[in-house]
N, C-alpha and C positions, 0 to 999 in steps of 0.2 A: 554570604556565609556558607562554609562548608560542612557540611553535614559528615559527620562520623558515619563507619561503615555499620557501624552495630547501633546508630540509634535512627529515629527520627523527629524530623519536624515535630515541634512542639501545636502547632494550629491543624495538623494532618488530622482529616476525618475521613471514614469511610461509613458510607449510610447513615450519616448523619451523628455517628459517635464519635465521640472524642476516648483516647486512651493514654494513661498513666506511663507502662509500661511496653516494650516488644512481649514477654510476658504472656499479658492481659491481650494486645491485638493478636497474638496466636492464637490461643483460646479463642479467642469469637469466630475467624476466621477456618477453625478446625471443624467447627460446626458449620459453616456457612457457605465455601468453597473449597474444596479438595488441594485444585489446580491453583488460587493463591494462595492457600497455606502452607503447599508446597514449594514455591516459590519463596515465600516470606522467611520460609526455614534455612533456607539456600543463601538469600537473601541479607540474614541477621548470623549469618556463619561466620566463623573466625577467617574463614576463604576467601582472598581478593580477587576473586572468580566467579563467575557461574556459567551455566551452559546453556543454550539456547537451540534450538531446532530453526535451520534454513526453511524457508514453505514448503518445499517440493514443486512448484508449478514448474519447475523445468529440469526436474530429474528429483532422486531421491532425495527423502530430508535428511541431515545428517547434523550432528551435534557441534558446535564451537565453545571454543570456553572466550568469555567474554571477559573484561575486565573492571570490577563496580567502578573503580575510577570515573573512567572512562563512559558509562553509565551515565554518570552523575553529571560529568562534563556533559554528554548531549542534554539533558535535564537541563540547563540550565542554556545553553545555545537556544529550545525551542523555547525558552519562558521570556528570554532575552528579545528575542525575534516576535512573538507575539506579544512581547508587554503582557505576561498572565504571572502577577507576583502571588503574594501569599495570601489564601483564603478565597482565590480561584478557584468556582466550582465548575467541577468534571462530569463526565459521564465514561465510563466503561462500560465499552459494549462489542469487545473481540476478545475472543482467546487468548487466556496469558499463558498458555505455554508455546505461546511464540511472540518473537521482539517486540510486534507492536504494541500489543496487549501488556507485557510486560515493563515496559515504556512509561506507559501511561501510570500504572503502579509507581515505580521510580519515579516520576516526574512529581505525582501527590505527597510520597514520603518524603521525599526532599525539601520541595519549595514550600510544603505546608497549603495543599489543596484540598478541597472537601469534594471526594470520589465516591461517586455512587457508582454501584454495580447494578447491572441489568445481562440477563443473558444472551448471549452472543447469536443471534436469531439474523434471519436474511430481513426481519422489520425491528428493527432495535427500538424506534421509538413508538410502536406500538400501545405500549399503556404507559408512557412516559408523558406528563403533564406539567413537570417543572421544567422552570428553564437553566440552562448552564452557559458557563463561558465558554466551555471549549469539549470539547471530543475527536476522537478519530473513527472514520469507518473506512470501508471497503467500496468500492462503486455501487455494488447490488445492494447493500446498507441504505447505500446514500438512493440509488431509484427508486426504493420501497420508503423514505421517509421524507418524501418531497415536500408533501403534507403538511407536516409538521416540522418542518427545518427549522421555522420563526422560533423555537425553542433554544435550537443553537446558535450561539452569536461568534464562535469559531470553529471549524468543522477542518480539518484535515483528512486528503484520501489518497487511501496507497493500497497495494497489493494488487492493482491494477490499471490500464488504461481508461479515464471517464468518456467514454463516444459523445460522439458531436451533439445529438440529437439530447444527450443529457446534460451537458453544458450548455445547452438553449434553453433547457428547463433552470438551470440555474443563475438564469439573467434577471428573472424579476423575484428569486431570495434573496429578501434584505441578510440572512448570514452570510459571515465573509467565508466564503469556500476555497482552499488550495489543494494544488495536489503537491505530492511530494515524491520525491526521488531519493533511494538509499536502499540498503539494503541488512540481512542481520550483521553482516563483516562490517560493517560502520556505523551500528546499532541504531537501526533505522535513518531516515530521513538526515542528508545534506543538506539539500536545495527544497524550495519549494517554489514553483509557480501560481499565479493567483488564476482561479477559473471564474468569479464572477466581478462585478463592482468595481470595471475597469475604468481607470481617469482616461485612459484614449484607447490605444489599440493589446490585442489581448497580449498579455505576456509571456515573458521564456522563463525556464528556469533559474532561480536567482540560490546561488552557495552563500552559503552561512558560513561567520565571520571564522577565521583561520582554518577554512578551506582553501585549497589550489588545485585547479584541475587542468586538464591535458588531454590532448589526441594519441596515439599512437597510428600504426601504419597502415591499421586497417580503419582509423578513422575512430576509434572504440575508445569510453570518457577512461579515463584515467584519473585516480583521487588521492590528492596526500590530505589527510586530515589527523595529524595528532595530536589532536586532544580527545580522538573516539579511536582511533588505529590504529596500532604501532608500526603497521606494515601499508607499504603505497599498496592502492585496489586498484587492480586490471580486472577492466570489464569485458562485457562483449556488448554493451550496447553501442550503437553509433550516434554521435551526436554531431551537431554543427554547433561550434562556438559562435557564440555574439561578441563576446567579449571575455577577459579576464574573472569574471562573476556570473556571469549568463550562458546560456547554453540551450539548442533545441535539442530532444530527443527521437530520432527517427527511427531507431526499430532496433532488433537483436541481433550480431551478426552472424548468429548460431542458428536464425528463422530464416536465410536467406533463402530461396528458390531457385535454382538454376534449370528454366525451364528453356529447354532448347538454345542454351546458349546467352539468354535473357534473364539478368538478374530480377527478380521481383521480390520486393519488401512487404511483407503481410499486412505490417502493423500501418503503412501507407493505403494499402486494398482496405482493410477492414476500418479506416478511417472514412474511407468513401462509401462505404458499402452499408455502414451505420445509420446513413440517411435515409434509408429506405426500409432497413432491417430492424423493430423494434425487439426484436427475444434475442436471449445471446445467443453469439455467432462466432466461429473463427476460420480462417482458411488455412492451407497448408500443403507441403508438398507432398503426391506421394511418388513411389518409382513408374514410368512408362516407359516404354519400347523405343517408341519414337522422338520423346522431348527429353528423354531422362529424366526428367520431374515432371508431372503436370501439376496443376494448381485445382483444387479442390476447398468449396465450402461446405461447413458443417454447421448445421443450424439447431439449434437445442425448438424442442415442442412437434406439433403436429403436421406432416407434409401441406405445402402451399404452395401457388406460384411466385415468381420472384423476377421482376422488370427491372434488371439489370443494365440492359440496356442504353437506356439516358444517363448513367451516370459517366463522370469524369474517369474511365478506365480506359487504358487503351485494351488492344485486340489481346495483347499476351497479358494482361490484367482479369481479363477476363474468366472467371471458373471453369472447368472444362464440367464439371459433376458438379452436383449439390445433393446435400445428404443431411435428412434428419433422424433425430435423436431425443427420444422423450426425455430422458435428463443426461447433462454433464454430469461428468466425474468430477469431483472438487477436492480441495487440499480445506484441510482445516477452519483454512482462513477467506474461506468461500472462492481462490481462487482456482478459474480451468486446469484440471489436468488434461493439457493439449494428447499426450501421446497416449497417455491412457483411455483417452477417450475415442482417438481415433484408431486404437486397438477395435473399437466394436464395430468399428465398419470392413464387412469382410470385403474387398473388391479382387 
C-alpha cells in the first residue's frame, strides 16, 4: 500500500497513542518534541521535499532537499528486508533532525508502527524496560546498551564503524545486530551487513533489492539506486567487491596517509589497534618534514600506556605520537569530529 504524502497509516502509534487526524498528532507532538514537530510540519506540507542535514563527521553539515517519494520507497526496502510489517514496535532513540532519526519517523508513519520516543542519550536504553522489534543506534548507543540489548530483537547501526572488540561482545546477543552502509544523499542505509548470529563465516555488505553498485578508478563504491536517488552516488570510500550484491568496505579515500611514500588506511590501523584500545580512539595524518605525513594516535580520556607493539602493524603502521584528549568533539549524532578535534592538539 502507498501511503499519501499528507496522510498516515492508520495503525501508526507514537507512545503508545493512537490518532485521528495529522491535526491532532501535531498538537501532541507540539508539546512533546520541538525537533519532530517540526519535521512532521515539513513532513505533512503540500512540498514533495524536505531537507535534511549531512552529519558533519567529515566536513560541514549542509542542507539537501530530499524527495518524500523516495523517503517512503527506502521505508518500505528496510521493512521489506527485515520482515517489520504493520504494528511493528520501534524505538526512537537519535536525532531526528538528521536522516537516521528522521527515517525512523517515516518508516512508523508509513508502515503503521507503534514508535516510542526516548531521548537521544549515549545510553538510550537506560530506563527502557519494554521490548521492541526493531531500533537503530549509533556504536557508542550500541556499547552503552549491551546490557540490555535482549530488549531489541532488531537493532541497526550506522554513523560509524563497530570495532572488533565490540562485535565480540555481540556474539553471545540473542538480538540480530547489523550494521549498515548509506548515506543522507541515499536517505540513509543501502546495504547492510550482519555483525552477529552468523550461519558460518562473518559477512560483507549485502545491497538492497534495485541497487547496483560499481568501482570507479580509484577503487571508490559507486551507487545507482532509483527508487531513493535520482542521481548515481560517487563516493570516496574504497571497497572490494564480492560480487554483484556484496561488497567489503576498507576505508575513506579522502583518510588516506601518505607517510613517506607509504600509503596507510586508518580505518585498517584502527581496526587493529581496537583490540587493545578499549576508550575511543582515532589516528590520522599530520604534516612532518621528513615523511610528509606522520601517522599520529588520538585517544579520548586520561594519559596511559599503550603496548602497541604485539599487534598485527607493520613498522610504517605503526604511530609515531600518541595523544590524549578528555573528550572528543562530536557531531549531533554522536559521531567524531576527526579534524576538529584534532585541531586541539597543538604539535
Amino acid at each position: 500500500m502507498i501511503m499519501k504524502l499528507n496522510k498516515f497509516h492508520k495503525n501508526f502509534k507514537l507512545n503508545n497513542l493512537s490518532f485521528t487526524s495529522v491535526d491532532e498528532l501535531l498538537i501532541y507532538t507540539s508539546g512533546f518534541s520541538d525537533e519532530i514537530y517540526q519535521f512532521l510540519i515539513s513532513w505533512f506540507s503540500e512540498e514533495n521535499f524536505i531537507f535534511a542535514k549531512t552529519s558533519g563527521s567529515t566536513g560541514n553539515p549542509k542542507d539537501i532537499k530530499l524527495l518524500k517519494a523516495q523517503m517512503i520507497n527506502s521505508a518500505f526496502a528496510t521493512s521489506k528486508y527485515f520482515s517489520l510489517i504493520e504494528n511493528t514496535s520501534a524505538l526512537l532513540c537519535l536525532p531526528t533532525n538528521y536522516i537516521a532519526g528522521k527515517m525512523m519517523l517515516v518508516r512508523s508513519l508509513t508502515l503503521g508502527w507503534h514508535l516510542d520516543v526516548v531521548e537521544a542519550s549515549s545510553n538510550p536504553l537506560k530506563d527502557v524496560f519494554k521490548e521492541y522489534d526493531f531500533s537503530a543506534m549509533v556504536p557508542l548507543q550500541l556499547e552503552n546498551s549491551l546490557d540490555s540489548l535482549n530488549l531489541i530483537k532488531t537493532l541497526i547501526v550506522g554513523g560509524g564503524a563497530v570495532s572488533s572488540p565490540l562485535q565480540d561482545k555481540l556474539q553471545g546477543v540473542s538480538s540480530k545486530v547489523f550494521a549498515t552502509y548509506g548515506m543522507t544523499e541515499t536517505i540513509t542505509h543501502i546495504a547492510v551487513k550482519k555483525l552477529n548470529n552468523f550461519n558460518t563465516t562473518p559477512s560483507f555488505y549485502e545491497i538492497f533489492p534495485n541497487v547496483e553498485i560499481y568501482k570507479d578508478l580509484r577503487n571508490c563504491l559507486i551507487i545507482d539506486a532509483p527508487e531513493v536517488s535520482n542521481e548515481i552516488v560517487f563516493t570516496n570510500d574504497i571497497v572490494h567487491l564480492i560480487s554483484d550484491t556484496q561488497f567489503e568496505w576498507l576505508g575513506r579515500f579522502d583518510s588516506i596517509i601518505n607517510s613517506g611514500g607509504v600509503k596507510l588506511y586508518p580505518e585498517k590501523i584502527e581496526a587493529e589497534l581496537s583490540k587493545i584500545i578499549t576508550s575511543r580512539f582515532f589516528v590520522a595524518g599530520v604534516s612532518d618534514v621528513k615523511l610528509g605525513e606522520k601517522l599520529i594516535l588520538i585517544i579520548e580520556g586520561e594519559s596511559k600506556s599503550i603496548e602497541i607493539e604485539n599487534l598485527n602493524l607493520s613498522k610504517f603502521e605503526i604511530p609515531k605520537e600518541v595523544y590524549f584528549i578528555n573528550t572528543f568533539i562530536e557531531t549531533e549524532t554522536k559521531k567524531i569530529q576527526r579534524k576538529k578535534t584534532l585541531d586541539l592538539i597543538i604539535l
